[in-house]
DSSP file (Angstrom, degrees, kcal/mol; ACC not computed):
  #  RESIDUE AA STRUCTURE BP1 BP2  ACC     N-H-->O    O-->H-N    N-H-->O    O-->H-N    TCO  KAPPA ALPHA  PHI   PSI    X-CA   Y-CA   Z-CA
    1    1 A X              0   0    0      0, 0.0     2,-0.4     0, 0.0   103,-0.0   0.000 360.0 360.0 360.0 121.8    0.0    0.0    0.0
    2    2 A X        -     0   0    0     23,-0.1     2,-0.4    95,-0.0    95,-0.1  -0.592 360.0-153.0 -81.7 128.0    1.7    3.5   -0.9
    3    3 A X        -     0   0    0     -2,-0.4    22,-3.3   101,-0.1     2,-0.6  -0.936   7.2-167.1-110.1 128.0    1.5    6.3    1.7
    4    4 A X  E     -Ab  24 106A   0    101,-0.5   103,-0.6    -2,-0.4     2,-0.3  -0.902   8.9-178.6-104.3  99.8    1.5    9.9    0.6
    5    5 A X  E     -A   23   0A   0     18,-2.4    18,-1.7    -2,-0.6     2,-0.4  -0.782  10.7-152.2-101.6 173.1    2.1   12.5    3.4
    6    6 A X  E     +A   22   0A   0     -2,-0.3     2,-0.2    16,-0.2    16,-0.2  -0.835  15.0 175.3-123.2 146.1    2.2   16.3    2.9
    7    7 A X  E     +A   21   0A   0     14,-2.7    14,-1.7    -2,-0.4   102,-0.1  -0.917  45.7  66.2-138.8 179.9    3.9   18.6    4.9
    8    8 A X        +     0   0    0     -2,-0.2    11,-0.4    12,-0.2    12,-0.1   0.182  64.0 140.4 105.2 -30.2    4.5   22.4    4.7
    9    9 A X        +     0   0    0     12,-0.1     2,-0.2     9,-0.1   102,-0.2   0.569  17.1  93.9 -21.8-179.0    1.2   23.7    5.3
   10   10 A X  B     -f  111   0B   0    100,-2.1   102,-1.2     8,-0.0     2,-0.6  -0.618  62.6 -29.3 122.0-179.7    0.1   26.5    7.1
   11   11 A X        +     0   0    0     -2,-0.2     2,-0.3   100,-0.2   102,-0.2  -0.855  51.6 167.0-110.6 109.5   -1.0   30.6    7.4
   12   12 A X        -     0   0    0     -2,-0.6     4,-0.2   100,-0.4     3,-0.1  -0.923  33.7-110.9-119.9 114.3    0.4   32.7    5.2
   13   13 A X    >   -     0   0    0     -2,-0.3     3,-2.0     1,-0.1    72,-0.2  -0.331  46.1 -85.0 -85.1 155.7   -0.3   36.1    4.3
   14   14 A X  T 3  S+     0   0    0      1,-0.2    72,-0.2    70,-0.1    -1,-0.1   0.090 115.8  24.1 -73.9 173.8   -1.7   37.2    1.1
   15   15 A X  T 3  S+     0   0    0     70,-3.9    69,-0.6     1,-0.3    -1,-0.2   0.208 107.5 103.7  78.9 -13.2    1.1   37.7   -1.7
   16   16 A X    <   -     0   0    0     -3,-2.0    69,-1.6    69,-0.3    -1,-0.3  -0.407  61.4 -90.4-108.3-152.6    3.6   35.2    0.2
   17   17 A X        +     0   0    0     -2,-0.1     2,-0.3    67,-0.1    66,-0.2  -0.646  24.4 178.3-112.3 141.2    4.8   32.1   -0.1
   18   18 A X  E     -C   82   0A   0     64,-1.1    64,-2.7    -2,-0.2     2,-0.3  -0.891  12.8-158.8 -75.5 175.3    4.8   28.2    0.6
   19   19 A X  E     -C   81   0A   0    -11,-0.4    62,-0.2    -2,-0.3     2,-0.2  -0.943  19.8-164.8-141.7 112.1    6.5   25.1   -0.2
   20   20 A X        -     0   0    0     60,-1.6     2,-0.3    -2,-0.3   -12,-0.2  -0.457   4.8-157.4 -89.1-159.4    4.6   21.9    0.3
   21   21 A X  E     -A    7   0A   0    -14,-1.7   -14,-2.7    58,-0.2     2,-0.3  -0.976  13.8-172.3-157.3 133.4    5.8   18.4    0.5
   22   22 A X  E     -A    6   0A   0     -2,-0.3    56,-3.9   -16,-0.2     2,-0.4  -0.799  10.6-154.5-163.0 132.1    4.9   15.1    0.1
   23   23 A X  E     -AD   5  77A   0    -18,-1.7   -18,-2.4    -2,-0.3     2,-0.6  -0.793  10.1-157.0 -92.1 123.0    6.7   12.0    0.8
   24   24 A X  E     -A    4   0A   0     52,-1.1   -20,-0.2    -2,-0.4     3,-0.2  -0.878  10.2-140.5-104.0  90.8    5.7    9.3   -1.1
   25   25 A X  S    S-     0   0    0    -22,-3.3     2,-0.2    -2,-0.6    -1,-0.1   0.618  72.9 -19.4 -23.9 -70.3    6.5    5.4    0.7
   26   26 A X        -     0   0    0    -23,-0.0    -1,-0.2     0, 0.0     2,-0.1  -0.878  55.4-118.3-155.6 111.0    7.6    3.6   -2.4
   27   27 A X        +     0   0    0     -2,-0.2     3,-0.1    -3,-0.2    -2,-0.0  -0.380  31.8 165.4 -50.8 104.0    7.5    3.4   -6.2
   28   28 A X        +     0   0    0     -2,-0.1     2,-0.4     1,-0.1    -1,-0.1   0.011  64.4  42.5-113.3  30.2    5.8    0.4   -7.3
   29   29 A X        -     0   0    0      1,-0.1     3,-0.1    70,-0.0    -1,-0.1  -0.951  63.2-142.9-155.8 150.0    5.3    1.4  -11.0
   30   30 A X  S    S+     0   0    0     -2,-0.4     2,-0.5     1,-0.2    -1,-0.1   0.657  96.8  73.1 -59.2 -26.2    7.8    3.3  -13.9
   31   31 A X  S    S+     0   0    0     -3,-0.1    69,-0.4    21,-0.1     2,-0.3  -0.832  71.0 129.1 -92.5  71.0    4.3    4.9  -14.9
   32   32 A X        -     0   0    0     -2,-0.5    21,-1.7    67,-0.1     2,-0.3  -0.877  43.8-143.0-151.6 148.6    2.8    7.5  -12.7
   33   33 A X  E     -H   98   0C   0     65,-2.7    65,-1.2    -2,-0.3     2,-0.4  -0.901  11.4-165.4-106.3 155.6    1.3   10.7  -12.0
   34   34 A X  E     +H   97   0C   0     -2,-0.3    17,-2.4    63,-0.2     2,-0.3  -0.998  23.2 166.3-139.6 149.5    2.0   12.6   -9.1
   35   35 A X  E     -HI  96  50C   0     61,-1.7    61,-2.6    -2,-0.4     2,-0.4  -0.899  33.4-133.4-156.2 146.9   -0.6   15.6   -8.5
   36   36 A X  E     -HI  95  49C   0     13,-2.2    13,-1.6    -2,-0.3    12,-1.6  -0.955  25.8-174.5-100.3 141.7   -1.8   18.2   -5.9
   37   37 A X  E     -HI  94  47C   0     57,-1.4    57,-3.0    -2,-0.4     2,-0.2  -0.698   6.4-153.8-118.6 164.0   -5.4   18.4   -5.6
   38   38 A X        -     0   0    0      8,-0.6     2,-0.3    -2,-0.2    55,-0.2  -0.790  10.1-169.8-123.4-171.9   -7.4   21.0   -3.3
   39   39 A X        -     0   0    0     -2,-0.2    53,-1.7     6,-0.2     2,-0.2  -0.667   5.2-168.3-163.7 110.2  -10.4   21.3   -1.8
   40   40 A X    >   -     0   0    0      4,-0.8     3,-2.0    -2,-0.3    51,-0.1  -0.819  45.7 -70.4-127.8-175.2  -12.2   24.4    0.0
   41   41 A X  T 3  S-     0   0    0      1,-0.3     3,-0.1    -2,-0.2    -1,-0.1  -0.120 115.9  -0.1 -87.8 134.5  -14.7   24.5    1.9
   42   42 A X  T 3  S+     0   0    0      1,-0.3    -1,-0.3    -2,-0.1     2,-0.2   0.501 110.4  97.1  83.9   8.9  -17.9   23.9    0.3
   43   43 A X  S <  S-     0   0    0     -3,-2.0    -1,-0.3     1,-0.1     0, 0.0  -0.568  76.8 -96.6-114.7-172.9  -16.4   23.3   -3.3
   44   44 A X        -     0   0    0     -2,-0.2    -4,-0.8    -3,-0.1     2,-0.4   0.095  54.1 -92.6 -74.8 177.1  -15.3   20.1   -5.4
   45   45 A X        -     0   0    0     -6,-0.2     2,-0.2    -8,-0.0    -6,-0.2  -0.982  43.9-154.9-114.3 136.2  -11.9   19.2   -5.2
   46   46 A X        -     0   0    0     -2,-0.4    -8,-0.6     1,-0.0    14,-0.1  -0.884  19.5-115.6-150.4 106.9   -9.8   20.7   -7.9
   47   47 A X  E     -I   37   0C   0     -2,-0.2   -10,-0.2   -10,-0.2     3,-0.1  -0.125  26.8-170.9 -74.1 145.7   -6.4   19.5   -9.4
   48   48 A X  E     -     0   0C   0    -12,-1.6    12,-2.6     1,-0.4     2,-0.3   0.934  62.4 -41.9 -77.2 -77.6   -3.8   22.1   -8.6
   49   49 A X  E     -IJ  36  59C   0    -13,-1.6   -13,-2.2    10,-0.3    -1,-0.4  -0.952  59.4-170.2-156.4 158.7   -0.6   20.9  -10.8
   50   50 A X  E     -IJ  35  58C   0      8,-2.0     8,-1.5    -2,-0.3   -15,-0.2  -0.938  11.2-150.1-155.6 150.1    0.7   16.9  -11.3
   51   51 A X  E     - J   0  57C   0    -17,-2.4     6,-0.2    -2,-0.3    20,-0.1  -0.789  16.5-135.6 -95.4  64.9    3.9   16.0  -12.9
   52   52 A X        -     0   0    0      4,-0.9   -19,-0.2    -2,-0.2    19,-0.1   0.539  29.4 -96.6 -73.0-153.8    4.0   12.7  -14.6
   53   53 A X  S    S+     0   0    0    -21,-1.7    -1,-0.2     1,-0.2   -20,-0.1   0.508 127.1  48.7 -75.2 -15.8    6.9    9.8  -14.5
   54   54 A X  S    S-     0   0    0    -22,-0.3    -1,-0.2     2,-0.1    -2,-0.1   0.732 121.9-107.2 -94.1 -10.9    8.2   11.4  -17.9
   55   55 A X        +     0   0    0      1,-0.2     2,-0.1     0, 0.0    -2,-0.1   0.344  65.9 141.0 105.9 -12.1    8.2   14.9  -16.6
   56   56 A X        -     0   0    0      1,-0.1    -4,-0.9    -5,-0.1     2,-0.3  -0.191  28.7-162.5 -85.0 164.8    5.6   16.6  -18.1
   57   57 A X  E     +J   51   0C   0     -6,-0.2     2,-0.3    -2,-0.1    -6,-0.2  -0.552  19.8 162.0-106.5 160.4    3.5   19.0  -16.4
   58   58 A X  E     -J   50   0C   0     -8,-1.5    -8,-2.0    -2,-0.3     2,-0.3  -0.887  15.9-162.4 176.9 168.3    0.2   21.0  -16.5
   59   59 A X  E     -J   49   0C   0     -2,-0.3   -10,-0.3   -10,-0.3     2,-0.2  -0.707  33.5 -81.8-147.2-177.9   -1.8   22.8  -13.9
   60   60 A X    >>  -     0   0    0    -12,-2.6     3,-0.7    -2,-0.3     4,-0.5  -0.746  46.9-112.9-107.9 150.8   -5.1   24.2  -13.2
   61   61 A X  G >4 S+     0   0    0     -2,-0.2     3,-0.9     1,-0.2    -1,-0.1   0.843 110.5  64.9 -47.0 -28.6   -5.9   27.9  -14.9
   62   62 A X  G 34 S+     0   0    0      1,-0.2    -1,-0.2     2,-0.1   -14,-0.1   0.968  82.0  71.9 -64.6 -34.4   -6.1   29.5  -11.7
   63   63 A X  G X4 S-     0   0    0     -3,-0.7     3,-2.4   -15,-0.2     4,-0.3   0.856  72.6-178.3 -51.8 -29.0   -2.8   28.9  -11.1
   64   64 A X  T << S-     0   0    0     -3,-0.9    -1,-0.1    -4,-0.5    -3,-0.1   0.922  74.6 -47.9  54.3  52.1   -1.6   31.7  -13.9
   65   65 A X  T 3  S+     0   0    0      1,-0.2    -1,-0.3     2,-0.1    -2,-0.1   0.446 121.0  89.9 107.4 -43.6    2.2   31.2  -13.4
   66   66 A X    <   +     0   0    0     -3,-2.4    17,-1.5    18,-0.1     2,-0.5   0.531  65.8  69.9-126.4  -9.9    2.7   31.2   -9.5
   67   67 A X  E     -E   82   0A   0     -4,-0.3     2,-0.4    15,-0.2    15,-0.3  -0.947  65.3-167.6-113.4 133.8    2.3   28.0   -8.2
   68   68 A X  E     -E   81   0A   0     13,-2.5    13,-1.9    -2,-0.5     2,-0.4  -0.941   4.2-165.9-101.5 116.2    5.8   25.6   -9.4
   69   69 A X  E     +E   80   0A   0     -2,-0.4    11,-0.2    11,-0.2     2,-0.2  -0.970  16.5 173.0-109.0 148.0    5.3   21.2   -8.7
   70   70 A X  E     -E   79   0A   0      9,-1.0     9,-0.9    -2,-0.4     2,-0.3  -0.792  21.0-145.0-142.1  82.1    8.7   19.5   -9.1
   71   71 A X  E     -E   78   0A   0      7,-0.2     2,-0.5    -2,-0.2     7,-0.2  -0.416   6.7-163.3 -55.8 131.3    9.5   15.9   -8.4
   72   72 A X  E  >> -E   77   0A   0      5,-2.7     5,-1.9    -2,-0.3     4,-0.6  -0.936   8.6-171.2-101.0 122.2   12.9   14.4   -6.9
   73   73 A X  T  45S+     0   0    0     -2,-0.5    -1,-0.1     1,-0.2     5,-0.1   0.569  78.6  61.1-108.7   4.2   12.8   10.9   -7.6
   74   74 A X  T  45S+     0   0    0      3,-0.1    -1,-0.2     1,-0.1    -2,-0.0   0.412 116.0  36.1 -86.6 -18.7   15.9    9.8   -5.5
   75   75 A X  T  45S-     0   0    0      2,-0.2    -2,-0.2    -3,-0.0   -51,-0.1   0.437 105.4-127.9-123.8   1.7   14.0   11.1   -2.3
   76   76 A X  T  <5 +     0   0    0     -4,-0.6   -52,-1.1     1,-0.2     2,-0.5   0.995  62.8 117.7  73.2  56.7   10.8   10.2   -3.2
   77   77 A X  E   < -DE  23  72A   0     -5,-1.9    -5,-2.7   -54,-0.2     2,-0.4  -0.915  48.5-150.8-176.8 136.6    8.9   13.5   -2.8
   78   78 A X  E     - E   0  71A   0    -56,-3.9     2,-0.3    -2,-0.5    -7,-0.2  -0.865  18.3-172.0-132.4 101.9    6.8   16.2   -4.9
   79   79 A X  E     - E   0  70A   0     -9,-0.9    -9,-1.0    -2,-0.4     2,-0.7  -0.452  11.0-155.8 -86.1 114.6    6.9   19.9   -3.5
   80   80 A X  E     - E   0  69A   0     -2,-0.3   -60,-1.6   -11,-0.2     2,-0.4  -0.892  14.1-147.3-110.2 124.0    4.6   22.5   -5.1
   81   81 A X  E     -CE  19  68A   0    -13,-1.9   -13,-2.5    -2,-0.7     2,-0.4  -0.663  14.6-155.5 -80.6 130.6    6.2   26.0   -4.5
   82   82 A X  E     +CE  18  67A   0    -64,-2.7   -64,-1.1    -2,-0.4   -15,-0.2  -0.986  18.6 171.3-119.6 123.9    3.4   28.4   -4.1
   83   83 A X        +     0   0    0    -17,-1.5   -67,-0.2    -2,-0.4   -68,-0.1  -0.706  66.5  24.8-118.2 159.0    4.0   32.1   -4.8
   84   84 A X  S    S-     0   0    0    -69,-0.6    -1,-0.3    -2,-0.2     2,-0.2   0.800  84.0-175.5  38.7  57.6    1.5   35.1   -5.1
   85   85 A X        -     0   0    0    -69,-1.6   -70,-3.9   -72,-0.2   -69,-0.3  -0.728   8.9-169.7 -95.3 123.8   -0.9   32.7   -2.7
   86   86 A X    >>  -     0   0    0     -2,-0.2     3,-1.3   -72,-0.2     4,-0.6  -0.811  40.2 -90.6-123.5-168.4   -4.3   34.6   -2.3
   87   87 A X  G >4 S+     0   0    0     -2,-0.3     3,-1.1     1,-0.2    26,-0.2   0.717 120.1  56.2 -53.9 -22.8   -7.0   34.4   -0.6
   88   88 A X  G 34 S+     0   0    0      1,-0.2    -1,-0.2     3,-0.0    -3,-0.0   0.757  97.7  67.5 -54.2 -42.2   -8.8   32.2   -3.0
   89   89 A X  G <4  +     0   0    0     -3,-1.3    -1,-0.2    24,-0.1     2,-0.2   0.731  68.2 116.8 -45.4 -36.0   -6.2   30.0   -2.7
   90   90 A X    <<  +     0   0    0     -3,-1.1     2,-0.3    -4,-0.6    22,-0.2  -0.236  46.8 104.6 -60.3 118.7   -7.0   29.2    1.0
   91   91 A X  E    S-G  111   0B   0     20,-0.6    20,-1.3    -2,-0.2     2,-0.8  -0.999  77.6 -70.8-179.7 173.8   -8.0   25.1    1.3
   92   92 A X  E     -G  110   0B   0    -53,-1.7    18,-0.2    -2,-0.3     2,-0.2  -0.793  48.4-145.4 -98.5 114.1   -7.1   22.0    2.2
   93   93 A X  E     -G  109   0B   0     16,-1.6    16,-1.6    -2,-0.8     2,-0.2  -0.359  11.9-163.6-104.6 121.7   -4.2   20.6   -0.4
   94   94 A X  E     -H   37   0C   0    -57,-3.0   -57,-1.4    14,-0.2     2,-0.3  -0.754  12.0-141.9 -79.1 151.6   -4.1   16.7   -1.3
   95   95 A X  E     -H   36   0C   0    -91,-0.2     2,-0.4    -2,-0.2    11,-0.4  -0.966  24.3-161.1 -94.7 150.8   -0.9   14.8   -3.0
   96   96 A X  E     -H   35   0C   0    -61,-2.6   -61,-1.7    -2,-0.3     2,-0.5  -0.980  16.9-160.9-133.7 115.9   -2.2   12.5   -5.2
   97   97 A X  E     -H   34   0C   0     -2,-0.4     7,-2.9   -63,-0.2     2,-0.4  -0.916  16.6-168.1 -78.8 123.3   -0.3    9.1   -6.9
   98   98 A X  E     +HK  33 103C   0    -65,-1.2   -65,-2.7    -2,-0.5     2,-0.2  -0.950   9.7 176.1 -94.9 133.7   -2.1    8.4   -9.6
   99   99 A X        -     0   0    0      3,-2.3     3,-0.5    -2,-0.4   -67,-0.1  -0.711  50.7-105.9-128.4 174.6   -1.2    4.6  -11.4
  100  100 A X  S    S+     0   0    0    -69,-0.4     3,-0.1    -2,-0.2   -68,-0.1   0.000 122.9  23.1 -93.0  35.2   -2.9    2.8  -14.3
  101  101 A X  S    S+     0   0    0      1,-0.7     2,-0.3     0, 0.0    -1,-0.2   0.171 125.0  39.4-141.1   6.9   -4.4    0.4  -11.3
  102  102 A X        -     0   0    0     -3,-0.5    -3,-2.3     2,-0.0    -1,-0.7  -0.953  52.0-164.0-168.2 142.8   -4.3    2.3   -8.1
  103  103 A X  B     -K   98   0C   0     -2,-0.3    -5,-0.3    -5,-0.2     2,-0.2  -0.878  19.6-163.6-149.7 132.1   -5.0    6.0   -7.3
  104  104 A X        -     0   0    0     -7,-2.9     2,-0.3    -2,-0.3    -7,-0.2  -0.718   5.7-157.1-138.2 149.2   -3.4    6.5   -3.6
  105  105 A X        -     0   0    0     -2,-0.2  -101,-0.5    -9,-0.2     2,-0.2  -0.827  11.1-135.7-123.6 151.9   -4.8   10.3   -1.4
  106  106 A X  B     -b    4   0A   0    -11,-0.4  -101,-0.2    -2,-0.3     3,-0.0  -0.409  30.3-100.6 -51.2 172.8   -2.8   12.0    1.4
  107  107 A X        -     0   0    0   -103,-0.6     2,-0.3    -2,-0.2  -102,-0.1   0.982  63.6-127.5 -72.6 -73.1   -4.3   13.1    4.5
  108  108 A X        -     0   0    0    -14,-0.1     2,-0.3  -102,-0.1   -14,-0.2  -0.462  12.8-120.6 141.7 155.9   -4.2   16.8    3.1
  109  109 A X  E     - G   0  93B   0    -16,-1.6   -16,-1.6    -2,-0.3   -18,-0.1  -0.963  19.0-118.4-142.8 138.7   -2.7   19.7    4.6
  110  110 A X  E     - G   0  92B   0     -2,-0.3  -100,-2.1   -18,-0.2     2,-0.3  -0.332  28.3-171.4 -80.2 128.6   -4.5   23.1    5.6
  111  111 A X  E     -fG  10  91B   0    -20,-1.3   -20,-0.6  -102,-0.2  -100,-0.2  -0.898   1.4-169.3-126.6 162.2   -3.3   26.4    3.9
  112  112 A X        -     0   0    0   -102,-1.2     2,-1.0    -2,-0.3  -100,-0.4  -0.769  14.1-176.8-167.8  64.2   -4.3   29.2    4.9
  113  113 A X        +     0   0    0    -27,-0.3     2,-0.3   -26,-0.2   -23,-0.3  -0.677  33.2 124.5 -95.4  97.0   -4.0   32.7    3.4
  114  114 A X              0   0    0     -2,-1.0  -101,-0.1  -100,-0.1   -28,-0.0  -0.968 360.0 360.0-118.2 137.8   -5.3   35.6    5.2
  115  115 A X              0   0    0     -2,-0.3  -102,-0.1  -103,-0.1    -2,-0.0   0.505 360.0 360.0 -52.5 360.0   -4.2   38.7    6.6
């Protein structure tokens, strides 16, 4: 069973920064996505940015630019650098392995942009 946790979370005011994290147990396939999802309060949840196993990328339109996801695949772990965070922004962030059998959640972790 793969375990995703996130770190990095937290309350940030708007215009600054985070960095999450998520540690990923173990690679059991060459073939993967790896994704942050969000979720606020009373909406859907809504993929952020994902990275696949070749490298490519893509991200949701809101992001315009300001939010970066990057995998290390020697440490097991896929950060999205968050920049220009507003208030819209504020919600509780998933990492998501996605496999062509298996689609594995973190616990999520709460951000939190207000002044």
């Amino acid at each position: 069973q793969v375990q995703l946790v996130e770190s990095g979370g937290g309350l940030v005011q708007p215009g600054g920064s985070l960095r999450l994290s998520c540690a990923v147990s173990e690679y059991v396939s060459r073939i993967y996505t790896l994704g942050w999802y969000r979720q606020a309060p009373g909406k859907e949840r809504e993929l952020v940015a994902y990275v696949d196993s070749h490298g490519n990328k893509n991200s949701g339109d809101f992001v315009k630019g300001r939010f970066n996801i990057s995998k290390d695949t020697s440490k097991r772990t896929v950060d999205l650098q968050m920049n220009s965070l507003e208030i819209e922004d504020t919600a509780v962030y998933y990492c998501n392995e996605y496999l062509p059998w298996a689609d594995y959640w973190g616990q999520g972790t709460q951000v939190t942009v207000s002044s």
